[in-house]
Biotite code that builds the C-alpha atoms (Angstrom):
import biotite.structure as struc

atoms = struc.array([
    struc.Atom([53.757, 153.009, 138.592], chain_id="A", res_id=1, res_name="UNK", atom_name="CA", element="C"),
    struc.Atom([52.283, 150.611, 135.684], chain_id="A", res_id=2, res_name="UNK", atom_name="CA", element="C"),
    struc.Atom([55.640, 151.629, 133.773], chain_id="A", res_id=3, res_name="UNK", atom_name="CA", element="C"),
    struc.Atom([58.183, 150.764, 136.441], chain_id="A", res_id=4, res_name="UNK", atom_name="CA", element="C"),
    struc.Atom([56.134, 147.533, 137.008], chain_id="A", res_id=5, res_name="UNK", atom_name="CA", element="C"),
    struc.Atom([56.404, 146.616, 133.137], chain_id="A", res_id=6, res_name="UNK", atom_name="CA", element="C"),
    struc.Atom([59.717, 147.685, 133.133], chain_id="A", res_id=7, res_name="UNK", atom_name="CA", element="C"),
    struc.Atom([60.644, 145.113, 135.734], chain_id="A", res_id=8, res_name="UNK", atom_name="CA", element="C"),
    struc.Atom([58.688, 142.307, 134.240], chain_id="A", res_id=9, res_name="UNK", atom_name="CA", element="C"),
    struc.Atom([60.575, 142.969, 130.888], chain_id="A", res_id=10, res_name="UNK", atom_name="CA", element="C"),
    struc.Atom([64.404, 143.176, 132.481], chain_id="A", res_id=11, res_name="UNK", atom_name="CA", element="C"),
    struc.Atom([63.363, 139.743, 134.422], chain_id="A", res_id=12, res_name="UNK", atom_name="CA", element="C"),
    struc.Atom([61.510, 137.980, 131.354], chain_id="A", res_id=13, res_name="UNK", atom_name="CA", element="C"),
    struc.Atom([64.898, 138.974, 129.483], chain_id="A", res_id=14, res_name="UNK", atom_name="CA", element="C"),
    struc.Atom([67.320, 137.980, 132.132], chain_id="A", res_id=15, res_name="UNK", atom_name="CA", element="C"),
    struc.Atom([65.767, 134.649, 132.821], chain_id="A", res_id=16, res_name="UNK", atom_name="CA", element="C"),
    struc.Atom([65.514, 133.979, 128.417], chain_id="A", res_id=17, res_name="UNK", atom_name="CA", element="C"),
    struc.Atom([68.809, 134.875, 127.992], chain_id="A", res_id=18, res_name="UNK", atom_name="CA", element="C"),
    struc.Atom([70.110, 132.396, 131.238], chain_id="A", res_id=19, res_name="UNK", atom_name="CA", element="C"),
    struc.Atom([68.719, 129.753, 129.533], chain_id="A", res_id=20, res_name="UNK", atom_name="CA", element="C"),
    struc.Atom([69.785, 130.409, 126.162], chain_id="A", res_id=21, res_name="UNK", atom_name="CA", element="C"),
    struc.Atom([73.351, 130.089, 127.801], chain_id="A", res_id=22, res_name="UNK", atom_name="CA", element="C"),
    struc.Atom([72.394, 126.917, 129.185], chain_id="A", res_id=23, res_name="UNK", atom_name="CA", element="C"),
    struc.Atom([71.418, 125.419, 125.868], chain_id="A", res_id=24, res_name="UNK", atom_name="CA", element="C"),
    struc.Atom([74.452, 127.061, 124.002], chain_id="A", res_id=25, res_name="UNK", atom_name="CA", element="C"),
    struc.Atom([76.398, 125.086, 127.590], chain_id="A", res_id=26, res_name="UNK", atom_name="CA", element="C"),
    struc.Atom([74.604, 121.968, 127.120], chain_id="A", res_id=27, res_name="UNK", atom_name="CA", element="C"),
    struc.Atom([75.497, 121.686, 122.942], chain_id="A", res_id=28, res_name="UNK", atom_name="CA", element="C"),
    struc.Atom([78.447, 122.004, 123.622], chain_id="A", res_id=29, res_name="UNK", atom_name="CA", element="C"),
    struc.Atom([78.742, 119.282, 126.162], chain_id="A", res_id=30, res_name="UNK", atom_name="CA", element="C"),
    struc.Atom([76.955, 116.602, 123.845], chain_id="A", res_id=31, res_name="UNK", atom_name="CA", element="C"),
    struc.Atom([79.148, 117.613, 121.098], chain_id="A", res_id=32, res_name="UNK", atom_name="CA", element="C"),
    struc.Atom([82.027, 117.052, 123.358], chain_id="A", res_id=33, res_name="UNK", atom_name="CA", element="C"),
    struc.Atom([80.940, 113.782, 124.709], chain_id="A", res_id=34, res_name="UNK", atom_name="CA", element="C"),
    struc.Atom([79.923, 112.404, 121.567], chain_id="A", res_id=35, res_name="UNK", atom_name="CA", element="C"),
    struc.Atom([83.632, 112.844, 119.837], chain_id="A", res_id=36, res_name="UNK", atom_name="CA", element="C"),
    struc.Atom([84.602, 111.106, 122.843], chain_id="A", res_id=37, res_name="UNK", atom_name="CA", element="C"),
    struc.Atom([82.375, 108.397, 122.280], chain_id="A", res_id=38, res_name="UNK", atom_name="CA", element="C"),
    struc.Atom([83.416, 108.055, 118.677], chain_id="A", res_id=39, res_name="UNK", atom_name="CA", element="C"),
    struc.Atom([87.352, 108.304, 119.070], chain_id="A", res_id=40, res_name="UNK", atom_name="CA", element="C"),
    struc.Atom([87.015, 105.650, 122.245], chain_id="A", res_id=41, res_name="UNK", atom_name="CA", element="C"),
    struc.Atom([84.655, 103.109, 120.482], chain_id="A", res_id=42, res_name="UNK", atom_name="CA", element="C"),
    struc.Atom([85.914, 99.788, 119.662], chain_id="A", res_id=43, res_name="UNK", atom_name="CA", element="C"),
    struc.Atom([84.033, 100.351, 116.033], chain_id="A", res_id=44, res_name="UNK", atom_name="CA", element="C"),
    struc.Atom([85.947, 103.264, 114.932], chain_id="A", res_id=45, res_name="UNK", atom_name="CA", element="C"),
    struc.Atom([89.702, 101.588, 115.831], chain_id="A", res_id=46, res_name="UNK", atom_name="CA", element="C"),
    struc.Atom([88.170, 98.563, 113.786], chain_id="A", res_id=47, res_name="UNK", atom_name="CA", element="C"),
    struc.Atom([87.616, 101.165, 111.347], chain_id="A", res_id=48, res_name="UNK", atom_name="CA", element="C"),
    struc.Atom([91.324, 102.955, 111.347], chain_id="A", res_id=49, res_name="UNK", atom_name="CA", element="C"),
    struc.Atom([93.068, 99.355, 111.114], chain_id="A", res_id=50, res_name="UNK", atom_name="CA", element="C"),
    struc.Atom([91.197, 98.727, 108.031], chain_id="A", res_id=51, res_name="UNK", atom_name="CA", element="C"),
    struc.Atom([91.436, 101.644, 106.211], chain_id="A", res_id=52, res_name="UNK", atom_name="CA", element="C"),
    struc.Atom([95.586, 101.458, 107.209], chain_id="A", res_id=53, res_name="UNK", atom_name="CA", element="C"),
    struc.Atom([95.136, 97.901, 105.268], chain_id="A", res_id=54, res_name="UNK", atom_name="CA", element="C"),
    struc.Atom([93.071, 99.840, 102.446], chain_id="A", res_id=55, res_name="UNK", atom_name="CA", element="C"),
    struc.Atom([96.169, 102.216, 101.892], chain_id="A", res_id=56, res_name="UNK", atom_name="CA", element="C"),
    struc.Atom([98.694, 99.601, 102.265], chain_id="A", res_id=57, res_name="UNK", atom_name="CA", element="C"),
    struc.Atom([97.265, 97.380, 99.810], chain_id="A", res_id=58, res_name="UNK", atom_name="CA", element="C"),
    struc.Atom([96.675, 100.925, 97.665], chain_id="A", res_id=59, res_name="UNK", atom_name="CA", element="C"),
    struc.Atom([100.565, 101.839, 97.860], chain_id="A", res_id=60, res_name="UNK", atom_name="CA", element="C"),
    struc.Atom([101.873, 97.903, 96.582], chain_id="A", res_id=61, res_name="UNK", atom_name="CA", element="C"),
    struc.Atom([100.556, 96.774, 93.438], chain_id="A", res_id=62, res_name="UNK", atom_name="CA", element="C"),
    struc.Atom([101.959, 93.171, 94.013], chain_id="A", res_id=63, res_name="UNK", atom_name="CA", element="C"),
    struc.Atom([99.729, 92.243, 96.533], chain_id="A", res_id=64, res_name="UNK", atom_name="CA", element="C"),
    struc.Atom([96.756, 90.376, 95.328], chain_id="A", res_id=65, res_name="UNK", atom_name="CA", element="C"),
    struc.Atom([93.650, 91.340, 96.104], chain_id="A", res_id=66, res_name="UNK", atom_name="CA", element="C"),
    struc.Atom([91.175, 87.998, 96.034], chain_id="A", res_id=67, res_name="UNK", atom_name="CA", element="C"),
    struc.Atom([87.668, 88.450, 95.938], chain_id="A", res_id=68, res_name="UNK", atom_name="CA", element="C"),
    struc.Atom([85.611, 85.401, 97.396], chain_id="A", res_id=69, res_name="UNK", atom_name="CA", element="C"),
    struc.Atom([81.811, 84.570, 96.738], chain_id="A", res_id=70, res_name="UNK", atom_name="CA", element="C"),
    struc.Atom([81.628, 85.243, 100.798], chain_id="A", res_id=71, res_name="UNK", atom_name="CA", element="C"),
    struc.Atom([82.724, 88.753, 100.480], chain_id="A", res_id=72, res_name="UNK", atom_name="CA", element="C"),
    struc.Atom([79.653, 91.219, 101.159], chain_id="A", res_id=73, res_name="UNK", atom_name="CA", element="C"),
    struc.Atom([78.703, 94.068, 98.615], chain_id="A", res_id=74, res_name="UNK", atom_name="CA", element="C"),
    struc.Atom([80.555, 96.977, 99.803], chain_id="A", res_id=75, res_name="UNK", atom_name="CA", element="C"),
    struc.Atom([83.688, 94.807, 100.225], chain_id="A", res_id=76, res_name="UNK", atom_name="CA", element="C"),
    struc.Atom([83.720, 93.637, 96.795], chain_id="A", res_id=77, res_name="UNK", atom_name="CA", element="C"),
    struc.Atom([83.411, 97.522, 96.028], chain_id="A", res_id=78, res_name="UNK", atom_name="CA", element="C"),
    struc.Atom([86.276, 98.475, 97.868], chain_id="A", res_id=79, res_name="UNK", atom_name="CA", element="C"),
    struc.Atom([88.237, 95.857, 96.241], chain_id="A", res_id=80, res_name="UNK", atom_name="CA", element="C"),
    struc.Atom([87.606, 96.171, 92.568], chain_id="A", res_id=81, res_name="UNK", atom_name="CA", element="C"),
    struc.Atom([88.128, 100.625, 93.910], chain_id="A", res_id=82, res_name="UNK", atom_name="CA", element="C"),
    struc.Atom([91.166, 99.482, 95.125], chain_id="A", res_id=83, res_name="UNK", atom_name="CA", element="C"),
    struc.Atom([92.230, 97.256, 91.541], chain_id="A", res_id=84, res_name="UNK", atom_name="CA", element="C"),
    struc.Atom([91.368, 100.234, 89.711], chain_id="A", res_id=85, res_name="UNK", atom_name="CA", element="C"),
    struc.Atom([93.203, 103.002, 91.510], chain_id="A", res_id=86, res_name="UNK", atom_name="CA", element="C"),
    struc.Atom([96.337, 101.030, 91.285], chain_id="A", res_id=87, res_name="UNK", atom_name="CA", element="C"),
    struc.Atom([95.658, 100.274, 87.801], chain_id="A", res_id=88, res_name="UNK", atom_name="CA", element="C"),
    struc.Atom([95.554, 103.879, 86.941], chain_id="A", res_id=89, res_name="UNK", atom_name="CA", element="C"),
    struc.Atom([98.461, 104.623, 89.117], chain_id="A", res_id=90, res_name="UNK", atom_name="CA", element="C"),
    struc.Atom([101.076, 101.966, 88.134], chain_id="A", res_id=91, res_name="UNK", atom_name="CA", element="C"),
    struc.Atom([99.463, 100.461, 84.983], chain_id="A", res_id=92, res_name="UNK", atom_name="CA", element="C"),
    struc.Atom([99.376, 96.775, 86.593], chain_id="A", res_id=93, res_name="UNK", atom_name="CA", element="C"),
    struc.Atom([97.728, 95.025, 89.527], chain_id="A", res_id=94, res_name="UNK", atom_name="CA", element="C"),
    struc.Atom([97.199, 91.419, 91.046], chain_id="A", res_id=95, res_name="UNK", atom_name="CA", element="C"),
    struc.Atom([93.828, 91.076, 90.879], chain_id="A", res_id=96, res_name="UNK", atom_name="CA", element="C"),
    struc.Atom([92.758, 86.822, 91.893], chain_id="A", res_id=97, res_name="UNK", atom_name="CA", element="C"),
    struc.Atom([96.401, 85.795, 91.706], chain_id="A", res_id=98, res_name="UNK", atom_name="CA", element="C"),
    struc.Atom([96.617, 87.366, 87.853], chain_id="A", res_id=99, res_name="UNK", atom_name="CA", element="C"),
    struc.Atom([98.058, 90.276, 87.091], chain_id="A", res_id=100, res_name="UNK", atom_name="CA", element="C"),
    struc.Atom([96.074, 93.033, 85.143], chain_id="A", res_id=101, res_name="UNK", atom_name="CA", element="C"),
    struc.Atom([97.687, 96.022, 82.956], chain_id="A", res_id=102, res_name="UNK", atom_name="CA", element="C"),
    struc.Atom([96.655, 99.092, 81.289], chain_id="A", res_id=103, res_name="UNK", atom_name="CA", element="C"),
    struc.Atom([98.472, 100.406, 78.445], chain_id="A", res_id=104, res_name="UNK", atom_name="CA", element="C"),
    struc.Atom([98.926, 103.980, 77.054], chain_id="A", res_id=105, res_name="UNK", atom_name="CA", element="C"),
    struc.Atom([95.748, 103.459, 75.474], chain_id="A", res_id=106, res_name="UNK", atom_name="CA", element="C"),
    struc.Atom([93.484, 102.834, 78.421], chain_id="A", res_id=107, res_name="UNK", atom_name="CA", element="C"),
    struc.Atom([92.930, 99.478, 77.173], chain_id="A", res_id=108, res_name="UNK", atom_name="CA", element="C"),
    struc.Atom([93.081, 96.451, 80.304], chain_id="A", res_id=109, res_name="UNK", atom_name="CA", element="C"),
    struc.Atom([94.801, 93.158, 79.241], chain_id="A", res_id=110, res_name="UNK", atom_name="CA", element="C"),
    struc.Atom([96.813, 90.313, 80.733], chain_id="A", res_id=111, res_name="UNK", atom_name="CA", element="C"),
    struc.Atom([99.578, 88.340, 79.884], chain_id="A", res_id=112, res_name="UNK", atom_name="CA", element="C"),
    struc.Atom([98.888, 84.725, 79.149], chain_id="A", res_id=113, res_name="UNK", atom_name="CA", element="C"),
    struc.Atom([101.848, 82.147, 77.550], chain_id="A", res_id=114, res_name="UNK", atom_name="CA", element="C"),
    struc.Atom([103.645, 85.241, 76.449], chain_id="A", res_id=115, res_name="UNK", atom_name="CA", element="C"),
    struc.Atom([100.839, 87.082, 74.578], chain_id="A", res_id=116, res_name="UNK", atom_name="CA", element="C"),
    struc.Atom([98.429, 89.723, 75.370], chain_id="A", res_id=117, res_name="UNK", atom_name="CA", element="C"),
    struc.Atom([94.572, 88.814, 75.804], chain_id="A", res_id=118, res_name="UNK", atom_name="CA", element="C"),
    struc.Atom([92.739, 92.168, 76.065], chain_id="A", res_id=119, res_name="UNK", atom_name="CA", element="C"),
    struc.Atom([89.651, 92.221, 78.620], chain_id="A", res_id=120, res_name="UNK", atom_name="CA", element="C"),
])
């Protein structure tokens, strides 16, 4: 009698444990669901898409200049000189504050000023 009572305690303790672990494997997944939801509908990350569209535009054209203010924050100023030096490396000039900038064979960064080269 003590065994089938055990028995029965056991099959229940393990029936209502594993219910719930379903319920917490449901519920994960609804949060992760809801939160990519949440991320691809917020206003920040469509700010976020039209800048880095600029980012790759101004990446692909090394003819637009890329100005850096004193009002610029830190991680914009970043992104810009990234930017100056990924195009340098990739066509060997840049507009960089309405100058252009060029890299010869050498790795070696000058500009062009009345005709000569002035090495940075």
């Amino acid at each position: 009698m003590k065994i089938v009572f055990f028995i029965s305690i056991f099959t229940l303790l393990f029936l209502f444990l594993k219910n719930n672990q379903i319920k917490i494997k449901l519920n994960k997944k609804n949060e992760k669901i809801s939160n990519f939801k949440k991320n691809k509908l917020s206003k920040e990350t469509n700010i976020n898409k039209i800048y880095l569209r600029n980012d790759e535009r101004i990446n692909l054209n090394p003819d637009i200049n890329i100005k850096v203010d004193i009002y610029d924050k830190e991680h914009e100023i970043f992104n810009k000189i990234n930017i100056h030096r990924a195009r340098l490396a990739k066509f060997k000039k840049s507009k960089f504050n309405g100058e252009y900038i060029f890299l010869d064979e050498n790795q070696n960064v000058y500009k062009i000023v009345n005709g000569t080269k002035v090495y940075l």
